[in-house]
N, C-alpha and C positions, 0 to 999 in steps of 0.2 A: 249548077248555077255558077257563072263566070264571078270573080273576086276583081277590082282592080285597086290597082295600084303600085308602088315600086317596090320592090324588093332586093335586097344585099344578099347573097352568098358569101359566106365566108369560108375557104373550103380551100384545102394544098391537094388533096386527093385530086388529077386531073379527070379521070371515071368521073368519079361519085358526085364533083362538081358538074360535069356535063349530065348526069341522070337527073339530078338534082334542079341541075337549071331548064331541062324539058319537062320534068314536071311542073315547076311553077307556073311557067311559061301556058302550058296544059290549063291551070287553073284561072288566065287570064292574067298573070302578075307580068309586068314589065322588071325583067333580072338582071342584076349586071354581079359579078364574080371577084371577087380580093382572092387570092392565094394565101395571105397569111391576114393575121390578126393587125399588124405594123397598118397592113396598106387599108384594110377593114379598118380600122379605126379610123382614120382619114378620111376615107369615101363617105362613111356614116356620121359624122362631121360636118360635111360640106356639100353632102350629094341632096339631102331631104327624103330618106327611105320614109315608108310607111311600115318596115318591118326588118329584121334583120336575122340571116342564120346563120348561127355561129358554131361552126367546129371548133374544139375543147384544144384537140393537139394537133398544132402545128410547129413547125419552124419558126426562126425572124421572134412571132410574139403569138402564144396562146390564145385562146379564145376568154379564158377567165379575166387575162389583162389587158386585153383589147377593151372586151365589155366595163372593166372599170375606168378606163379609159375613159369611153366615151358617156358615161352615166357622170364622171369628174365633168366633161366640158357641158352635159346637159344642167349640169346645177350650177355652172359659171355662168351659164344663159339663160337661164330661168327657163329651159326651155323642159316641155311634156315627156317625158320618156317613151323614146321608139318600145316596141317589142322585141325583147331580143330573145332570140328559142335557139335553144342550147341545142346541138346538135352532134351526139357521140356516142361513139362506139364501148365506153366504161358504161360498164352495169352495178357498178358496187352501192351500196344501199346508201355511202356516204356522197356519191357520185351526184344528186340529184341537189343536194344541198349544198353543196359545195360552187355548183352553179348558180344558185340561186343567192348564196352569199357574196357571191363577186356581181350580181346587179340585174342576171337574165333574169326574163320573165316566163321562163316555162322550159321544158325538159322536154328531149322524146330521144332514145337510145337507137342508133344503127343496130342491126336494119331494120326498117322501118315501113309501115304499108302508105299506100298514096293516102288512103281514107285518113288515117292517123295522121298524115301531115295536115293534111286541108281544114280537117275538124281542128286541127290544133293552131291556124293558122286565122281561122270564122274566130276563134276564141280569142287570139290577140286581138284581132282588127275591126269583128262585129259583124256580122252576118251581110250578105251582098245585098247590094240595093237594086231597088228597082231599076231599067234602064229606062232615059228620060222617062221625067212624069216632072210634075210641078208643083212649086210653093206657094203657099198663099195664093193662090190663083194665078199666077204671073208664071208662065212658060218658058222651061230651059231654053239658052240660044247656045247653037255652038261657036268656041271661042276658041283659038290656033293658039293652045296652051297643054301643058304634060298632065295627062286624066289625073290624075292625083288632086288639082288644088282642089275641084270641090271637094273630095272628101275631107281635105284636111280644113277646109272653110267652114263644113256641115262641124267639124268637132269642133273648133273654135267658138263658132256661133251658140252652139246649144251646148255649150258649161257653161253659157251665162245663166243665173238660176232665175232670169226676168221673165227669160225665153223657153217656151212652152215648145214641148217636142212635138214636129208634127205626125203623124200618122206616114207618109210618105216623104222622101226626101228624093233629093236628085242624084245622078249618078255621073259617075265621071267618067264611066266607059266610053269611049270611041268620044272622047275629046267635047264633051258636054256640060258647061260651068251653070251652074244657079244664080239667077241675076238678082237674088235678094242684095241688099243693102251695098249694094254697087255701082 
């Protein structure tokens, strides 16, 4: 089942970033690549990821201070915490926590299988949705917009706790918005 949405690499290995970015890619994610933690924090910032993977060691600025970085400007914004999945090649038993105390949301050590990324990936973001189907009886229209908004409209909408989850939601693949309360 196809995932969509955007996703950030963060990645100085030029390999590992290019395997790295055909897999997603694989999984349906729209990817774009930082070289280091400096330019990742930025892009993640101002770009609107729906996810973010972060290599631990790099040049310029680490992944640990990237991600505090950006977890600082998301509580200046009031804004939701992206996912950010540590990404490294340390296996030490304090290696997992150490990520998770600078602000990631999850671990997975190089090397890595596709399945372990993807399952770990449904895990930050939430299982794929259906492609079109409809709300409330009111049928998706396509709208010349980046697949991502409904998904990030579907979570905005439903934390309201007024709003009862429906059984099916819309899907942003191939450029398909939900025209509830719009």
């Amino acid at each position: 089942t196809l995932l969509s949405g955007r996703a950030l690499l963060v990645e100085d290995n030029e390999l590992m970033a290019m395997l790295a970015s055909r897999t997603l890619e694989q999984f349906g994610l729209e990817v774009s690549v930082a070289e280091n933690g400096l330019v990742g924090a930025a892009q993640a910032r101002s770009l609107g990821f729906d996810v973010v993977l972060m290599d631990c060691q790099m040049p310029v600025m680490d992944g640990y201070e990237a991600t505090r970085r950006i977890r600082s400007y998301e509580a200046e914004v009031h804004s939701d915490g992206i996912p950010i999945i540590a990404l490294t090649a340390n296996s030490l038993a304090d290696d997992e926590q150490k990520c998770l105390d600078a602000g990631m949301s999850a671990y997975l050590k190089k090397p890595y299988t596709e399945a372990e990324l993807y399952h770990l990936i449904t895990k930050c973001l939430g299982p794929p949705l259906p492609v079109a189907s409809t709300y409330c009886g009111q049928q998706c229209n396509p709208v010349p917009r980046r697949p991502t908004s409904c998904r990030a409209n579907h979570r905005a909408y439903f934390r309201r706790p007024e709003i009862p989850r429906p059984v099916v939601r819309c899907e942003a693949l191939f450029q398909v918005r939900c025209c509830f309360g719009r």
